[in-house]
C-alpha positions as a Markdown table, in Angstrom:
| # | Residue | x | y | z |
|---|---|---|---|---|
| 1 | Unk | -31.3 | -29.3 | -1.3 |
| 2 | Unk | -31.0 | -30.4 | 1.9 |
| 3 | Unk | -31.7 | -29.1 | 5.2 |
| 4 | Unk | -29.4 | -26.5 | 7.0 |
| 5 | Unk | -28.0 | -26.6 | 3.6 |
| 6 | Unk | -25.7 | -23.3 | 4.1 |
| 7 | Unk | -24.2 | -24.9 | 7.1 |
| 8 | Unk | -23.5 | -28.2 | 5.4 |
| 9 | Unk | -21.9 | -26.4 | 2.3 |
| 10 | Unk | -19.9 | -24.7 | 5.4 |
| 11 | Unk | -18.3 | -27.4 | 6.5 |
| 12 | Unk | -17.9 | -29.5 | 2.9 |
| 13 | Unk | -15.5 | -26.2 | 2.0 |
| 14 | Unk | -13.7 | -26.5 | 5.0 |
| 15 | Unk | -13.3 | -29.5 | 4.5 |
| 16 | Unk | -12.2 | -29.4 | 1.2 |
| 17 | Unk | -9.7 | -26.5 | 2.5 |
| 18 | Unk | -8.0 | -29.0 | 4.6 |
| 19 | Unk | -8.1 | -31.6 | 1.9 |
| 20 | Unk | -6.3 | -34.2 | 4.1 |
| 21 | Unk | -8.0 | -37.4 | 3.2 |
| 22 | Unk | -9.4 | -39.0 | -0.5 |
| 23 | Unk | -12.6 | -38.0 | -1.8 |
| 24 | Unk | -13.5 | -35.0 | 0.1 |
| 25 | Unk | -16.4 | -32.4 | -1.1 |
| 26 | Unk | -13.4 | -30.3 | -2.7 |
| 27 | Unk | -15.2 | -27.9 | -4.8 |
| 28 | Unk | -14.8 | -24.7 | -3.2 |
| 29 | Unk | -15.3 | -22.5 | -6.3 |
| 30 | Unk | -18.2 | -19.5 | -6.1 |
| 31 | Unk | -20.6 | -21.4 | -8.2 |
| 32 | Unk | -20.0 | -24.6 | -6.7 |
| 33 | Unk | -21.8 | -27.8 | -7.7 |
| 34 | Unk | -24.5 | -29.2 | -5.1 |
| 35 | Unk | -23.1 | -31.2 | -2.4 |
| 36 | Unk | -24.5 | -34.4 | -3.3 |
| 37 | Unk | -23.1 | -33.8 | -6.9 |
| 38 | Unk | -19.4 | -33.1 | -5.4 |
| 39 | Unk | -19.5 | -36.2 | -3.6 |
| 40 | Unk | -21.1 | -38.4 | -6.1 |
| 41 | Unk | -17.9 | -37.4 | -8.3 |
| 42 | Unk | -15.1 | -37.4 | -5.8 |
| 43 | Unk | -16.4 | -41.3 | -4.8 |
| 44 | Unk | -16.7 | -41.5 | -9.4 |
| 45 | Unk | -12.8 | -40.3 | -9.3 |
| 46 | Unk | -12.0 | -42.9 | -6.6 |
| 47 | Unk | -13.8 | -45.9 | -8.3 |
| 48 | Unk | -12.3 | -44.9 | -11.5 |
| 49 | Unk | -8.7 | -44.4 | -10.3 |
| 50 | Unk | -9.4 | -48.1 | -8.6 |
| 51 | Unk | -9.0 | -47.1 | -5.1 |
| 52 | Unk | -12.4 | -49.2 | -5.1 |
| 53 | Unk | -12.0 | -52.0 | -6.9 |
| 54 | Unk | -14.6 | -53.9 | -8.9 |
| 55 | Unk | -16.1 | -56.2 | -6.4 |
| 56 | Unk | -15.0 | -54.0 | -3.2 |
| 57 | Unk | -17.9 | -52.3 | -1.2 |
| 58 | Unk | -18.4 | -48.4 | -0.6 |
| 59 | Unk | -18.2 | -47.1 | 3.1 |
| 60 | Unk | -21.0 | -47.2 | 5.0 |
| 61 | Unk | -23.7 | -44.6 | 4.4 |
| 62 | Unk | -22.7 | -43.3 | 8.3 |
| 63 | Unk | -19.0 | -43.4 | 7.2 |
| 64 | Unk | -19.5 | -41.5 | 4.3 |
| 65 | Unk | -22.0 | -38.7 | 6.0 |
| 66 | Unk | -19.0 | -38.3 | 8.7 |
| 67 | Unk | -16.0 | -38.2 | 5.8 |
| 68 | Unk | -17.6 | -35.9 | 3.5 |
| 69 | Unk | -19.4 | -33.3 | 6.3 |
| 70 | Unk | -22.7 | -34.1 | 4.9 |
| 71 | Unk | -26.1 | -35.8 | 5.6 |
| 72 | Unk | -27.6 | -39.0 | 5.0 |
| 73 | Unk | -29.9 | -38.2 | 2.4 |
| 74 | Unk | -26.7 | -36.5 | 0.6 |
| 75 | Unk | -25.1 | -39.2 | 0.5 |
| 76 | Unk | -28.3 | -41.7 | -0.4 |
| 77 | Unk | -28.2 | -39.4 | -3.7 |
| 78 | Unk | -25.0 | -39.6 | -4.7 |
| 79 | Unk | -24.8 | -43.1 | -4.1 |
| 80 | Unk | -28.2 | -43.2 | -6.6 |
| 81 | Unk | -26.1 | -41.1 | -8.8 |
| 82 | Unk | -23.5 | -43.8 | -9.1 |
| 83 | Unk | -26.2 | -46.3 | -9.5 |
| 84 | Unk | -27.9 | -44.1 | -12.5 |
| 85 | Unk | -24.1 | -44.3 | -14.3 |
| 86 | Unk | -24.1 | -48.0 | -13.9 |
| 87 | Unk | -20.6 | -47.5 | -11.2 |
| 88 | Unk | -22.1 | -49.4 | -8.0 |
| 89 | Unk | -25.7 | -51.7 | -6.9 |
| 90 | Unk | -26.8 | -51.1 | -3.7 |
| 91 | Unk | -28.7 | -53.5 | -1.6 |
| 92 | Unk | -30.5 | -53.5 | 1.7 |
| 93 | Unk | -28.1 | -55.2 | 4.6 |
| 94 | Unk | -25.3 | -55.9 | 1.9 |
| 95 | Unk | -24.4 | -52.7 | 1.0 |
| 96 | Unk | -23.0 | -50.7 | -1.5 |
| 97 | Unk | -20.6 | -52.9 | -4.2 |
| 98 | Unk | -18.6 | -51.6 | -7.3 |
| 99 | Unk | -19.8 | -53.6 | -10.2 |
| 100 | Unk | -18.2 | -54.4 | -13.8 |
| 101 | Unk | -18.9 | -51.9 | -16.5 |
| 102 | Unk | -21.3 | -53.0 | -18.7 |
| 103 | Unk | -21.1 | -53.2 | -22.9 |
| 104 | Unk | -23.6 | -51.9 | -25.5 |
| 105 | Unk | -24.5 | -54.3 | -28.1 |
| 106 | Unk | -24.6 | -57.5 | -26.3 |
| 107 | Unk | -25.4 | -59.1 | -22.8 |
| 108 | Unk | -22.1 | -59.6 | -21.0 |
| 109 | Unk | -21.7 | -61.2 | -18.1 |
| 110 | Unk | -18.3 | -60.5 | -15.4 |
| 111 | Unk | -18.6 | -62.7 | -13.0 |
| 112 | Unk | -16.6 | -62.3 | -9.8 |
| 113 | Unk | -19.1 | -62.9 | -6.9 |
| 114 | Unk | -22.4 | -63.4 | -5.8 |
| 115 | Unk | -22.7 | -59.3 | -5.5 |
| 116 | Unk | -22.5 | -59.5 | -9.7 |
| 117 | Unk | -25.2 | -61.6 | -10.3 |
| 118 | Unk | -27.2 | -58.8 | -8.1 |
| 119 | Unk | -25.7 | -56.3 | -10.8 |
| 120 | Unk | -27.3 | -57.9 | -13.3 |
| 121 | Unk | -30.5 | -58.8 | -12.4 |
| 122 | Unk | -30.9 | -54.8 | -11.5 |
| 123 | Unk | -30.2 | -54.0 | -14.8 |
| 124 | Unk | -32.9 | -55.6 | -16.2 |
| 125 | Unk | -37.1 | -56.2 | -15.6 |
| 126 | Unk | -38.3 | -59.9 | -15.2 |
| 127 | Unk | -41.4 | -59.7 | -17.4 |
| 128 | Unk | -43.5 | -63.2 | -15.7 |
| 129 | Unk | -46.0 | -65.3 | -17.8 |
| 130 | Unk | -46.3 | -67.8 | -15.1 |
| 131 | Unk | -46.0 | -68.9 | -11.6 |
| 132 | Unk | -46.9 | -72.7 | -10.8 |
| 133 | Unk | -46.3 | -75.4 | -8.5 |
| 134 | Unk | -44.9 | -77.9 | -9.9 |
| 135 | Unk | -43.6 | -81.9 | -9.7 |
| 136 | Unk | -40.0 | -82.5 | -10.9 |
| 137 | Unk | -40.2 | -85.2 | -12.8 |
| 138 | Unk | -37.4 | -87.1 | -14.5 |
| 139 | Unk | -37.3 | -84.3 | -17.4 |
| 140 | Unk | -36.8 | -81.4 | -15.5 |
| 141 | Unk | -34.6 | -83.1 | -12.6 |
| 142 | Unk | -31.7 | -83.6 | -14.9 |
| 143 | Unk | -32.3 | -79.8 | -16.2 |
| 144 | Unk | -32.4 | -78.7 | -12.6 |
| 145 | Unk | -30.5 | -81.2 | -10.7 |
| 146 | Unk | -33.5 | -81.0 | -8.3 |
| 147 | Unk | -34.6 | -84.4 | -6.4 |
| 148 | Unk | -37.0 | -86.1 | -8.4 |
| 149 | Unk | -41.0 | -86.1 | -6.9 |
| 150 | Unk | -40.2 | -82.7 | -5.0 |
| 151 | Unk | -42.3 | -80.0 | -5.4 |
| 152 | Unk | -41.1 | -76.9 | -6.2 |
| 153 | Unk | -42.7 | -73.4 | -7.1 |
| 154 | Unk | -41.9 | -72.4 | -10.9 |
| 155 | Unk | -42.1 | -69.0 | -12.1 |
| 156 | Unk | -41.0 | -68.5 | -16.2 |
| 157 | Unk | -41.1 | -65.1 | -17.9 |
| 158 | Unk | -37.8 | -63.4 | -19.7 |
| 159 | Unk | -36.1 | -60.5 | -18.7 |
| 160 | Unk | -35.6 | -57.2 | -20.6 |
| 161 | Unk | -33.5 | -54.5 | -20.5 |
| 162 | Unk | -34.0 | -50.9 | -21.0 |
| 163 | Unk | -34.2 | -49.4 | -24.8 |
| 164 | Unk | -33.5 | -53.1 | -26.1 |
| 165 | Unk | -36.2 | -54.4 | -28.1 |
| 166 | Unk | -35.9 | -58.2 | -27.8 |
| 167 | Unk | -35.5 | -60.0 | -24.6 |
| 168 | Unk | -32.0 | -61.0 | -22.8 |
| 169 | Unk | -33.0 | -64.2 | -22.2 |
| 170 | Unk | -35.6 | -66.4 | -20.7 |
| 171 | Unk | -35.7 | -66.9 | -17.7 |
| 172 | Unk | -37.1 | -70.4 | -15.6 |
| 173 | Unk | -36.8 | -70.1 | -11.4 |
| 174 | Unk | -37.4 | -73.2 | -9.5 |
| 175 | Unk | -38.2 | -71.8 | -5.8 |
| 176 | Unk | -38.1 | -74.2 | -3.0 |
| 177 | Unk | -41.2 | -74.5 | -1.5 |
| 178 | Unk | -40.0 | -73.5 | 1.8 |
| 179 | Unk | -39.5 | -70.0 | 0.3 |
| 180 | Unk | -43.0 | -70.3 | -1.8 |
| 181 | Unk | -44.6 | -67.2 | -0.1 |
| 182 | Unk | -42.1 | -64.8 | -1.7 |
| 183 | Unk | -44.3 | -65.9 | -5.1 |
| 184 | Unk | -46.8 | -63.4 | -3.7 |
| 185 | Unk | -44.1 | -60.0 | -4.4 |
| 186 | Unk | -43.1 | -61.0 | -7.7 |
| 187 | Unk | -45.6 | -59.2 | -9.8 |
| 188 | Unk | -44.5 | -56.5 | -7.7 |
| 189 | Unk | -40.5 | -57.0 | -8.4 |
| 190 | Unk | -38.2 | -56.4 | -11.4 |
| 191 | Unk | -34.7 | -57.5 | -10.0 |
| 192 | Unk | -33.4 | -61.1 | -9.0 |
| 193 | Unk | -35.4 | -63.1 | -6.8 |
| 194 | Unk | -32.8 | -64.5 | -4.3 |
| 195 | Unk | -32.4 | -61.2 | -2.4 |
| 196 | Unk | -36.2 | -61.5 | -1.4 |
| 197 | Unk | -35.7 | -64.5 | 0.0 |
| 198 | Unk | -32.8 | -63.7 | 2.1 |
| 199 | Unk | -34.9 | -60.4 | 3.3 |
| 200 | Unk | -38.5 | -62.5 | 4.0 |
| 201 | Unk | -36.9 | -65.6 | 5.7 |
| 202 | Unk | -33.5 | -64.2 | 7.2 |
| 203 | Unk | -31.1 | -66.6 | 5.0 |
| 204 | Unk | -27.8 | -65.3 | 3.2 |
| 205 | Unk | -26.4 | -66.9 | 0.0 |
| 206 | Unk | -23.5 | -68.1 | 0.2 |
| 207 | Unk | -22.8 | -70.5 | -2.6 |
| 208 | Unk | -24.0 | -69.8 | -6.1 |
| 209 | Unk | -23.0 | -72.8 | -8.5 |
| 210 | Unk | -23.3 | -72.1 | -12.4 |
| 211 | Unk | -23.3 | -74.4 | -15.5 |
| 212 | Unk | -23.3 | -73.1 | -18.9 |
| 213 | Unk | -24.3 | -75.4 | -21.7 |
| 214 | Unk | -24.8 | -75.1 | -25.8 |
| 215 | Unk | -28.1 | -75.5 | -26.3 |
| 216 | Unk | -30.8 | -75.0 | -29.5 |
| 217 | Unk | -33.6 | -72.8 | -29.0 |
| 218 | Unk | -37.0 | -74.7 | -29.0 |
| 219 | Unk | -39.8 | -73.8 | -31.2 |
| 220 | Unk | -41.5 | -72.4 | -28.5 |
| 221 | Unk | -39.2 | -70.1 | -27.0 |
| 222 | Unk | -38.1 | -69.3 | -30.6 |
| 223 | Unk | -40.6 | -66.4 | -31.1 |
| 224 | Unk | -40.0 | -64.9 | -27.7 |
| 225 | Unk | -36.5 | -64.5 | -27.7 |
| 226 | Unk | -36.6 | -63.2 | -31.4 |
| 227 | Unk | -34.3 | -65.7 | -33.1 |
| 228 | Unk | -35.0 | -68.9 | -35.2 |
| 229 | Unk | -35.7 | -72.0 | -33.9 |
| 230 | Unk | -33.2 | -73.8 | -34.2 |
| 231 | Unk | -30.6 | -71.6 | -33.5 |
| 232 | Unk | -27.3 | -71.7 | -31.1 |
| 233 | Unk | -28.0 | -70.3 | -27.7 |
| 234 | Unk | -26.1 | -70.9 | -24.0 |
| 235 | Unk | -28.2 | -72.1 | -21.3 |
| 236 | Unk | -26.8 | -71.0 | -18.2 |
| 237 | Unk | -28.2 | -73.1 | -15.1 |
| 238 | Unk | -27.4 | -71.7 | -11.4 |
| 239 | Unk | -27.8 | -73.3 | -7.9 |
| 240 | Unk | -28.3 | -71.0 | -5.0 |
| 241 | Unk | -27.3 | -72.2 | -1.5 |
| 242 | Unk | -27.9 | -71.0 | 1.6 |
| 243 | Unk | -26.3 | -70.2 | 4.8 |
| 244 | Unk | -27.8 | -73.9 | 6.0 |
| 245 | Unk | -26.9 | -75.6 | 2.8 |
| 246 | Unk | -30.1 | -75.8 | 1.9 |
| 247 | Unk | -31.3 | -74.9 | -2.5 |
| 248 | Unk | -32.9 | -71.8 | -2.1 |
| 249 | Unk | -33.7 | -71.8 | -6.5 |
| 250 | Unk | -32.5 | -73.2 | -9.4 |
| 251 | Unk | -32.5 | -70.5 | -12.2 |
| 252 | Unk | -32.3 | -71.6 | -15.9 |
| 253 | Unk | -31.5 | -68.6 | -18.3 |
| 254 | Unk | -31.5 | -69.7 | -22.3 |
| 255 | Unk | -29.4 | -66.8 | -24.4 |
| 256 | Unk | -29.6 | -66.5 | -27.6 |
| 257 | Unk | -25.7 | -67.3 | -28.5 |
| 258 | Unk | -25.2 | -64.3 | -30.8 |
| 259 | Unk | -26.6 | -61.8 | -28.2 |
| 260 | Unk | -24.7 | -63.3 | -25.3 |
| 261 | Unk | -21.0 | -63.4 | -23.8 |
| 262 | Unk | -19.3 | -64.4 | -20.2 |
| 263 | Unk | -16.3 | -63.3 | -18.8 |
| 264 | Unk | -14.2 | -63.6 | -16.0 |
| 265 | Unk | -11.2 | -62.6 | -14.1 |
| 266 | Unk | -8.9 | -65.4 | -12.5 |
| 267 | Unk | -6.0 | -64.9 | -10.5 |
| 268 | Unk | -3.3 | -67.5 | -9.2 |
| 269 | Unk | -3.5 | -68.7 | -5.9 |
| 270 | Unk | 0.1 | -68.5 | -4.4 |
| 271 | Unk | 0.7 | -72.3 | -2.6 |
């Protein structure tokens, strides 16, 4: 419980007792549910009834301590919370975003902005078995689309999710070399690399351009991913640029083609 708690609870039932905006601590009843709880599930009603869509971002941590009558750390765990039900990914200087819900059974990607792939790579661990430097030669230049003779840092591994016995997929990152100190917090690091290296070097993202191919799992991936060699799987490449236009990483994921599935929403643009 929080500091001052009986003071707080105070003013999250009078507030609920005026009840004049959304998502106010409404739960005035005698055994009523902890504060971080009530707001955790009025922002969980809100999300759900699409008054934040998938994609939009949560007020600001200051916006919601002022809304709801409440501290910060009250609202730091209701936000974790939402995080724990798979409703929002938070992330340091971008925020809180409402992210796709995601299906049992398979790995399904909704991609709608750079905010998902964050979603995603939070959902599962990056399990490395190497990190090199390494020459792109003609090979791996038309895999990568990377300037041939460059070098480039290479870290290869497969990600894993939570209660799923075989991997997601495997995972190849090609770092630019500029950025080849964040190498040093991978072992360290579960989630997607990019954010690091906005954090370490002051950069944002801005452009992320995929490619998925049909591909055939190679004998030697064939074991790690759990599946034949030989058999169908997608190979999803990704280009990260930043703010200067400059590659940050290439990523190559390989997914097994029965375990994997993409989605996406498109609109039309009125001319």
């Amino acid at each position: 419980m929080e500091p001052k708690g009986k003071h707080r609870a105070g003013q999250a039932a009078a507030a609920g007792r005026r009840g004049a905006g959304p998502g106010r601590a409404v739960n005035t009843g005698k055994a009523a549910a902890p504060l971080y709880l009530q707001v955790a599930n009025a922002l969980k009603d809100e999300i759900v009834s699409g008054v934040y869509a998938v994609g939009s971002l949560l007020p600001t941590e200051d916006r919601l301590c002022k809304r709801f009558a409440v501290s910060r750390y009250t609202v730091r765990e209701a936000l974790r919370l939402l995080r724990e039900d798979g409703l929002v990914s938070s992330r340091k200087g971008a925020g809180t975003v409402v992210i796709p819900p995601r299906s049992s059974g398979s790995d399904i990607h909704q991609v709608m902005s750079i905010n998902d792939l964050v979603a995603f790579g939070t959902d599962t661990r990056l399990v490395i078995e190497s990190i090199n430097t390494v020459s792109i030669d003609g090979k791996l230049a038309l895999r990568t689309g990377l300037p041939k003779g460059e070098q480039w840092l290479e870290v290869r591994g497969y990600r894993q999710a939570e209660a799923e016995q075989a991997p997601v997929c495997w995972t190849e990152y090609y770092i630019n070399r500029a950025f080849g100190a964040v190498g040093r917090l991978l072992q360290r690091h579960s989630g997607p690399i990019f954010p690091l290296i906005e954090d370490m070097f002051g950069l944002n993202i801005i452009e992320v351009q995929q490619q998925i191919s049909a591909a055939l799992v190679p004998p030697a991936l064939a074991a790690v991913l759990q599946v034949e060699t030989g058999s169908a799987a997608l190979e999803v490449r990704r280009i990260y640029k930043t703010n200067d236009q400059r590659i940050a990483q290439v990523t190559i994921n390989t997914h097994p083609a029965s375990r994997f599935q993409h989605s996406m929403t498109m609109h039309r643009v009125k001319g």
